[in-house]
N, C-alpha and C positions, 0 to 999 in steps of 0.2 A: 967708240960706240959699243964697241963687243965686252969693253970691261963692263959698262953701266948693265948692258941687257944681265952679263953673266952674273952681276951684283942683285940686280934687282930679282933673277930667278933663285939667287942665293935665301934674300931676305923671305920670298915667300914660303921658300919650302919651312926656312925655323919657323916662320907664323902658323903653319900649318902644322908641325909637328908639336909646337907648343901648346893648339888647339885642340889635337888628336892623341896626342899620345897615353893622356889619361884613361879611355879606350880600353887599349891593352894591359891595363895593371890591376890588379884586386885592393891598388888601395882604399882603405875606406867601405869596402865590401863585410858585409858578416857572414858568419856562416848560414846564416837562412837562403840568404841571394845566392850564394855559392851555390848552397843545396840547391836551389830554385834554376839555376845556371844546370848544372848535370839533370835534369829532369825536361829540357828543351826538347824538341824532338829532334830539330833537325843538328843538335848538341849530338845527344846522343847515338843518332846514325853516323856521326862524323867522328866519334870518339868513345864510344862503349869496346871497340877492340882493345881498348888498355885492358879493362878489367877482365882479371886472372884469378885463377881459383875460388873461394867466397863472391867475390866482388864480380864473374861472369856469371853465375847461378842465382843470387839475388840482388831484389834491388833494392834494401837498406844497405846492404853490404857494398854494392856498387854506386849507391852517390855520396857513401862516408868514404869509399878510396878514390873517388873523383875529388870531392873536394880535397882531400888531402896531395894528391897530385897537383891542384890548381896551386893549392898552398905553398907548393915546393917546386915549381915550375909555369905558372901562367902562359908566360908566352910559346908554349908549347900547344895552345889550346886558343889560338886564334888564326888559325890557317886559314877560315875564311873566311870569317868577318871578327873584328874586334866583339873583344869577349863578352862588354859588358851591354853589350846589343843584344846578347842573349835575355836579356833582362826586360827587354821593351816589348815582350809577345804577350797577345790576349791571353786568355784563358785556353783556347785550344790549341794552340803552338807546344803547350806543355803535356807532359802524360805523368797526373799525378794517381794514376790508378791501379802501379801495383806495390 
C-alpha cells in the first residue's frame, strides 16, 4: 500500500511539474514581455537592487540590464512567484511612467 500511495504522489508531482514548469523559463518570451516583466511593480520592488551604476540611476538603463540578467539567468528572478505571471497584471500593476 505505501509503494502505490508513494507511486501515485510520485506521478502527480511530474504532472504538475510538466504543467508548471513552463512558468519559470523565458522561453518563447520577447524582448517586449521581458521589458514589460522588469517594469512590474511589484517586479521591481523585489528586484531593482540588482541594478548598479547606470542601471540604479535610470530606468531605460535599468530595464535594458533587467532584461539582460533575465536573459542570462531567469530563475534567479522567480523567488516569488513564477516569472511569467508577471505578465497577467492590468495596466496598473505596471509603472510605465518613467
Amino acid at each position: 500500500m505505501l509503494t502505490s500511495s508513494l507511486k501515485h504522489l510520485q506521478e502527480r508531482t511530474l504532472s504538475h511539474n510538466a504543467h508548471t514548469a513552463d512558468m519559470f523559463t523565458i522561453d518563447g518570451l520577447s524582448d517586449k514581455q521581458l521589458w514589460r516583466i522588469s517594469r512590474h511593480k511589484e517586479f521591481i520592488s523585489t528586484y531593482s537592487g540588482l541594478a548598479k551604476g547606470d542601471a540604479g540611476k535610470n530606468w531605460t538603463a535599468y530595464s535594458d540590464f533587467i532584461v539582460g540578467e533575465i536573459k542570462k539567468d531567469p530563475s534567479k528572478f522567480s523567488k516569488k512567484r513564477p516569472i511569467r505571471e508577471y505578465l497577467d497584471g492590468n495596466e496598473a500593476d505596471y509603472d510605465f511612467s518613467r
